[in-house]
C-alpha positions as CSV (number, residue, x, y, z in Angstrom):
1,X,-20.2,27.7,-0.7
2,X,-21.2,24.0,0.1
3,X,-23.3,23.3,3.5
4,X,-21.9,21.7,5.7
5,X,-22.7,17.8,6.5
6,X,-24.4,17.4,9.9
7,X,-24.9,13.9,11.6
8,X,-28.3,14.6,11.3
9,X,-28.2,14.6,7.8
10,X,-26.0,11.5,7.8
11,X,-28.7,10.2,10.7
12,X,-31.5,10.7,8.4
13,X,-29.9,9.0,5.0
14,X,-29.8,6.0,7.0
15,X,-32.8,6.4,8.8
16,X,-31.1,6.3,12.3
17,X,-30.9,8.5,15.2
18,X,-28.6,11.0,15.5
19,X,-27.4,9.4,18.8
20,X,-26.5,6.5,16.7
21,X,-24.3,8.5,14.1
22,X,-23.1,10.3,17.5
23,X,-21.5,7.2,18.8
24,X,-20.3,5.4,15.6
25,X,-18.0,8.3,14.9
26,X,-16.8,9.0,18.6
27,X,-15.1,5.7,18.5
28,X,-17.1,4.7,21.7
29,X,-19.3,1.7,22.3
30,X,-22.9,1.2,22.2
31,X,-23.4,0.2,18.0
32,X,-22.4,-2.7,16.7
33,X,-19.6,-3.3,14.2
34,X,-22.0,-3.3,11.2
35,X,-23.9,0.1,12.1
36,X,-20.5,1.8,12.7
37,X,-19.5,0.8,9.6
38,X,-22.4,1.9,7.7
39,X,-22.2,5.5,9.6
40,X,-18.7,5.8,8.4
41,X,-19.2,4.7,4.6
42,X,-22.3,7.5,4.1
43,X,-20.0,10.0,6.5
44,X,-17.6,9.9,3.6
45,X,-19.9,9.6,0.5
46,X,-21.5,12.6,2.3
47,X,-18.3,14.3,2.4
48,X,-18.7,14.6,5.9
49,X,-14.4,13.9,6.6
50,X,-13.4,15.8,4.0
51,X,-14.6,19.5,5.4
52,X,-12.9,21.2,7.8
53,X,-13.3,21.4,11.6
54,X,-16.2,18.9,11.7
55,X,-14.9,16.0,12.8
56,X,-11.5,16.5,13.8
57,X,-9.7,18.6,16.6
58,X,-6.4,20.2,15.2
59,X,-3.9,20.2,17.3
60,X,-0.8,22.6,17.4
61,X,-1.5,23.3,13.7
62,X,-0.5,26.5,11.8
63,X,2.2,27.3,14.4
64,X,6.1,27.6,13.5
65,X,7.2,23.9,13.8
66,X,9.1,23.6,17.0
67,X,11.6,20.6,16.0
68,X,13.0,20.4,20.0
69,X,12.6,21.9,22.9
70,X,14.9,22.0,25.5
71,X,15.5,19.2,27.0
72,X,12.9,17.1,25.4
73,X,11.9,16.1,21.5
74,X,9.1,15.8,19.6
75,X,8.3,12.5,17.9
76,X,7.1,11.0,15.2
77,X,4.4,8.0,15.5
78,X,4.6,5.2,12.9
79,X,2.0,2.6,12.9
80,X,3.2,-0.8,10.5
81,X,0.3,-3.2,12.0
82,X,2.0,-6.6,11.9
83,X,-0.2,-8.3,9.4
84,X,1.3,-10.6,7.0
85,X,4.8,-9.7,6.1
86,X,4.5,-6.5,7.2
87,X,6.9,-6.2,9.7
88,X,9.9,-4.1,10.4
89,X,12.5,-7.5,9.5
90,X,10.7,-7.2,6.1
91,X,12.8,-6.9,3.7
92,X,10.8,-4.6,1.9
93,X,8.7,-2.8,4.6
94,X,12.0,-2.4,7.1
95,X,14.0,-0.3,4.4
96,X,10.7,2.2,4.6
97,X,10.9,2.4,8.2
98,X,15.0,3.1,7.4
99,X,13.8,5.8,5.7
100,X,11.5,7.2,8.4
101,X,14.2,6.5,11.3
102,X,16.9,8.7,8.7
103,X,14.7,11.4,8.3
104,X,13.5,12.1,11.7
105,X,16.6,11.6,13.2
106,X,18.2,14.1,10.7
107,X,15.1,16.7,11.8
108,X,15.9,16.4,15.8
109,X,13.0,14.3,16.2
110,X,12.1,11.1,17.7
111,X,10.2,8.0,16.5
112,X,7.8,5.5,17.8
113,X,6.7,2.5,16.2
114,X,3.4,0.8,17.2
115,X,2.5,-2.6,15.6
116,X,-0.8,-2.9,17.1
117,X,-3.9,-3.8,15.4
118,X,-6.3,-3.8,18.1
119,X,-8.1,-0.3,18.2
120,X,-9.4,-0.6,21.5
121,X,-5.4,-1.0,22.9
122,X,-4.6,1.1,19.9
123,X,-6.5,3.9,21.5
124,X,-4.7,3.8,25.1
125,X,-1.3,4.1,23.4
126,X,-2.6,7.2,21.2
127,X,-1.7,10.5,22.8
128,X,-1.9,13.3,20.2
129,X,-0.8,15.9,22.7
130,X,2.5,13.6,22.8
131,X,3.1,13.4,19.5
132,X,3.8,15.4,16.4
133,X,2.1,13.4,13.4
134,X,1.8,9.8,12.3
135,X,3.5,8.0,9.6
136,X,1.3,5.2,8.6
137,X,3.3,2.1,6.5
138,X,1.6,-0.5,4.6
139,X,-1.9,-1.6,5.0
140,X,-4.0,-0.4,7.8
141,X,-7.2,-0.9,9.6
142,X,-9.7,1.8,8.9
143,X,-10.9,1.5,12.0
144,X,-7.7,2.4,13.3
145,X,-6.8,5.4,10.7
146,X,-10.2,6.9,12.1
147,X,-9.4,6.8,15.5
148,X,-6.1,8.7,14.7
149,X,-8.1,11.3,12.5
150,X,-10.9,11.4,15.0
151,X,-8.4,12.8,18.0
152,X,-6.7,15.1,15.1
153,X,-3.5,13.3,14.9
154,X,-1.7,14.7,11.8
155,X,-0.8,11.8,9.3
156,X,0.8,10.7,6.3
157,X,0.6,7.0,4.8
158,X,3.3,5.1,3.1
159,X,1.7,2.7,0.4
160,X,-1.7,2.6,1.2
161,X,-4.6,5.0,1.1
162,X,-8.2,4.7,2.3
163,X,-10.8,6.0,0.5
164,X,-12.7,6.9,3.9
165,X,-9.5,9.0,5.4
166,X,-8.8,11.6,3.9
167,X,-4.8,12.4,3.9
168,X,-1.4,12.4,2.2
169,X,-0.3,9.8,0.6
170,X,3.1,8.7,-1.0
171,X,3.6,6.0,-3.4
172,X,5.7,4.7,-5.7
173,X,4.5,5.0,-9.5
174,X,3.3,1.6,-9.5
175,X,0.8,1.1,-12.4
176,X,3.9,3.5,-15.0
177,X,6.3,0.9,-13.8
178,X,4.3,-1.9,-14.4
179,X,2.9,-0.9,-18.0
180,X,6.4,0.1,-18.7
181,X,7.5,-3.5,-17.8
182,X,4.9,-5.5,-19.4
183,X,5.1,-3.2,-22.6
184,X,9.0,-4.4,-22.5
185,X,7.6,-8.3,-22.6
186,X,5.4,-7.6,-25.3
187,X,8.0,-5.9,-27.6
188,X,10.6,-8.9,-27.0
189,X,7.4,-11.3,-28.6
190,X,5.6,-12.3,-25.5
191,X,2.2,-12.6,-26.7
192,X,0.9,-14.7,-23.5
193,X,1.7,-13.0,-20.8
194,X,0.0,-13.6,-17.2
195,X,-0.3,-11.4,-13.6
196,X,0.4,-13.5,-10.5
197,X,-0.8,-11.4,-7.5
198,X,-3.2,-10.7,-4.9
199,X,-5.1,-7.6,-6.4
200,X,-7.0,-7.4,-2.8
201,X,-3.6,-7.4,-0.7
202,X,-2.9,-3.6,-1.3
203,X,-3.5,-0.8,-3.5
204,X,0.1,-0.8,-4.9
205,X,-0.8,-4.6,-6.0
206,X,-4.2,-3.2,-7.4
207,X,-2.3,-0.3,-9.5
208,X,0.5,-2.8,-11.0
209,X,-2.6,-5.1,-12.4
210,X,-4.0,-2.1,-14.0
211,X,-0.4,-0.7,-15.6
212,X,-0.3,-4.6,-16.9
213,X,-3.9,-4.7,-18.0
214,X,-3.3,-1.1,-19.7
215,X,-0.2,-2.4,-22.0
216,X,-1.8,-5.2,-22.4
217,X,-5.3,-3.5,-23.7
218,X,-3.3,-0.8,-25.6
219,X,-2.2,-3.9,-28.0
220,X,-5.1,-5.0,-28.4
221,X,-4.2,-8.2,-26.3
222,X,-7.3,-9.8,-24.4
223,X,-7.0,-9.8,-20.7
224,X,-7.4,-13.7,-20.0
225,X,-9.5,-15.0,-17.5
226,X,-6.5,-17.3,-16.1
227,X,-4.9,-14.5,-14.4
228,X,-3.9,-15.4,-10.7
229,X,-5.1,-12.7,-8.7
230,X,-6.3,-14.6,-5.5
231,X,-4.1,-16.1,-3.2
232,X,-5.2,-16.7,0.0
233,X,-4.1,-16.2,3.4
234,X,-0.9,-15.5,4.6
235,X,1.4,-18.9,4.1
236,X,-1.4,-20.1,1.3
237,X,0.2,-18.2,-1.4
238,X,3.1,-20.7,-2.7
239,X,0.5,-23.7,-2.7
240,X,-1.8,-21.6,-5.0
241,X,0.9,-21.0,-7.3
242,X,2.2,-24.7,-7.5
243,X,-1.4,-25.7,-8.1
244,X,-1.6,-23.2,-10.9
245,X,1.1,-23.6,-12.4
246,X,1.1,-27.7,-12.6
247,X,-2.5,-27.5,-14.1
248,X,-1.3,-25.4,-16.6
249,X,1.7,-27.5,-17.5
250,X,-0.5,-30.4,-18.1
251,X,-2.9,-28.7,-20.0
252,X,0.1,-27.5,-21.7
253,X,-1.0,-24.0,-21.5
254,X,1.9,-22.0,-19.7
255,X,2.4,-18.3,-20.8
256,X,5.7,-17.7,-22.1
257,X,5.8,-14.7,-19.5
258,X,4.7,-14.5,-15.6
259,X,4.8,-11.0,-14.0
260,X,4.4,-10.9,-11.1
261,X,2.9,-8.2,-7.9
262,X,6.5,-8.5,-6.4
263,X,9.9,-10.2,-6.1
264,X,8.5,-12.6,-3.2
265,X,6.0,-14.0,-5.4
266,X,8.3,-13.6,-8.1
267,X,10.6,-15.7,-6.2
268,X,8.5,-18.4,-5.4
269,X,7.2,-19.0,-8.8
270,X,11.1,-19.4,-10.3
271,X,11.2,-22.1,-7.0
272,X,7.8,-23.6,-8.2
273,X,8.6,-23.8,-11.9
274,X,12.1,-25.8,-11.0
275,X,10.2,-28.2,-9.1
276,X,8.2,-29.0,-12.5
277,X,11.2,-28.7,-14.6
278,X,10.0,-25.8,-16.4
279,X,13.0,-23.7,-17.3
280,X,13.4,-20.2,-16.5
281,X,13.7,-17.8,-18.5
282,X,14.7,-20.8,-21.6
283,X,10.7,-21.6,-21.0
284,X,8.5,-19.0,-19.1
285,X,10.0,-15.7,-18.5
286,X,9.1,-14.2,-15.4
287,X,9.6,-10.5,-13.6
288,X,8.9,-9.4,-9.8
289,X,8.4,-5.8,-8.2
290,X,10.0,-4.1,-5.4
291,X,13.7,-4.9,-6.1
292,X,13.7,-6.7,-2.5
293,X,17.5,-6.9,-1.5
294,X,17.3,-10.9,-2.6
295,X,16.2,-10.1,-6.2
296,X,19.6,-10.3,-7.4
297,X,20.6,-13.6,-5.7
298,X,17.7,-15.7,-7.3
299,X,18.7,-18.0,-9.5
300,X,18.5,-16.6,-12.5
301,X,18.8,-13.2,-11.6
302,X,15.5,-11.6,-10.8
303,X,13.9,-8.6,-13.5
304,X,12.2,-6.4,-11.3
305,X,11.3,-2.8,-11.1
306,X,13.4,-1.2,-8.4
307,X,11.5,1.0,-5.8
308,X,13.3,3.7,-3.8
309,X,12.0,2.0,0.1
310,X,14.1,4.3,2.1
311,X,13.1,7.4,0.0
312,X,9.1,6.4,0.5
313,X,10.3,6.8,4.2
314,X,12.1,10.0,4.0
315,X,9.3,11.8,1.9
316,X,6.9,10.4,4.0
317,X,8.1,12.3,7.1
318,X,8.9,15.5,4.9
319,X,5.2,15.3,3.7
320,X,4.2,15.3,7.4
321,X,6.0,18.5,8.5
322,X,5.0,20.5,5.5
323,X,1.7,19.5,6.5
324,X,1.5,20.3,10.1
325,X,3.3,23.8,9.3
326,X,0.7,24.4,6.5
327,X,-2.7,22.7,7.3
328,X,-4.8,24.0,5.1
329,X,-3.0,22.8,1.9
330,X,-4.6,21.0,-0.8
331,X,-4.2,17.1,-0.2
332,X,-1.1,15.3,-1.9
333,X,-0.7,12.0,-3.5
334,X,2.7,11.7,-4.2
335,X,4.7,9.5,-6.9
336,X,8.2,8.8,-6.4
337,X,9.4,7.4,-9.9
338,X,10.6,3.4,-9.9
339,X,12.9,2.4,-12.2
340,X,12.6,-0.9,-14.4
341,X,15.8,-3.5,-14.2
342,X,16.1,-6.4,-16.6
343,X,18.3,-9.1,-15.3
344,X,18.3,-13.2,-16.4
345,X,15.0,-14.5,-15.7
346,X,13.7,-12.7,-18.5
347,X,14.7,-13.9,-22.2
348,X,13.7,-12.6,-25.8
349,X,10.7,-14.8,-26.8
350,X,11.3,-13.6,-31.3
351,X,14.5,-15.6,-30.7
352,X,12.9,-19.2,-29.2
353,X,12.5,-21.6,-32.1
């Protein structure tokens, strides 16, 4: 049997006191931003989250699940900070939260949703006697995930994981979808073929670069160095795109396929292309990711690989009960399988002249 991690051992791999590791993972004040971060990053190399009862206080774990009581309800927390795009009018992330509001209310349960992203106020709204688990959607703070796994709080996230957290994940089988998809472009001739997507936005992003790289690799096909996986801030992205794309039009060096992280990138860069007169799919094929309830509506009709939002939701919150009834399971990481649809804006390339 392993020995168990002490702050004292993590005190003296970084040659601090063990008052110092004390505070960093209480959550309170008293270290700066840059220590605490430190403490956590060796606390998890160390292993230190990852064994039971040493940094967490269960709470109401490994008893029959009460679903309601009378005359009150157990419910559900889900935290969607509202970063970016990531809000609950998205039409991408508010088709999870569909998902999470079905389920729950099909289990007697209640749900909260909490968009904030400061932990400190984070902190006063957290009550893990007042709530059964958390559902965590889209990309979060890990400052705020380890406040909720500091107080015990039971949680699941939605597409995202943190590598300093341990818990449940659920996904959809991003990088399968995504070789599958660019493996389609290269058997219909598509020899130059390009990502457009910020690899850094989210692990789902990171996973469809890899399934693309991967089919790309498994042909023997270079991965260029023209890829676009940076873009910006929120409300830079489009401007990074038109830039790209134009220098590539005059150096005459567009691919004859674009895929894209998802259908809102994929649908600005069909709007980009048109403004440079670059035809699509007669010139530059080009494919999305989410099948976002628009994709259809672009003109031409968007290719995309279409993800089951709701059902992320839905096995999300099932994920959650089975783990508060049975604690002591093994960690899941759970694929849900997207399907691949080919509409308009992709053409044959073996049939251009």
């Amino acid at each position: 049997m392993s020995k168990k991690v002490t702050m004292q051992q993590i005190a003296d791999y970084l040659g601090v006191s063990k008052f110092v590791v004390s505070k960093a993972l209480s959550g309170k004040g008293g270290v700066s931003a840059a220590t605490k971060e430190r403490v956590i990053q060796t606390a998890s190399q160390l292993g230190y989250f990852a064994q039971k009862n040493a940094y967490v206080k269960n709470i109401n774990l490994g008893q029959p699940l009460p679903i309601s009581t009378a005359g009150s309800r157990q419910s559900v927390l889900v935290l969607m900070p509202n970063i970016r795009f990531q809000t609950k009018d998205s039409v991408y992330w508010g088709r999870i939260l569909d998902g999470i509001s079905a389920k729950t209310e099909a289990e007697g349960l209640g749900m909260v949703i909490v968009s904030e992203q400061n932990v400190d106020n984070f902190l006063h709204i957290l009550n893990p006697n007042g709530i059964l688990g958390m559902v965590g959607v889209g990309q979060i703070s890990s400052s705020l995930l380890l406040e909720a796994h500091r107080v015990g709080v039971t949680m699941v996230l939605v597409d995202h994981e943190d590598p300093l957290i341990p818990t449940d994940t659920v996904f959809v089988n991003n990088y399968d979808c995504m070789y599958r998809l660019t493996k389609h472009l290269l058997a219909t001739g598509h020899q130059e073929i390009r990502f457009v997507g910020d690899v850094r936005y989210s692990r789902s992003f990171l996973d469809r670069f890899a399934g693309f790289r991967s089919a790309l690799e498994e042909q023997g096909i270079p991965l260029r160095d023209d890829n676009l996986t940076r873009l910006g801030e929120e409300g830079e992205g489009e401007e990074v795109i038109r830039q790209w794309a134009a220098r590539k039009k005059r150096a005459h060096t567009l691919p004859t396929a674009i895929v894209c992280a998802n259908d809102s990138i994929a649908r600005d860069m069909i709007r980009v292309l048109s403004e440079l007169g670059v035809s699509v799919p007669g010139e530059v094929s080009v494919t999305g990711f989410d099948n976002i309830e628009d994709a259809y509506r672009i003109s031409p009709a968007l290719s995309t690989v279409h993800v089951p939002k709701e059902a992320l939701g839905e096995r999300a919150v099932i994920r959650l009960l089975e783990r508060v009834r049975h604690p002591g399971e093994p960690l899941e990481k759970i694929l849900l399988a997207g399907e691949v649809i080919y509409r308009d804006s992709t053409a044959d390339n073996r049939m251009r002249s």
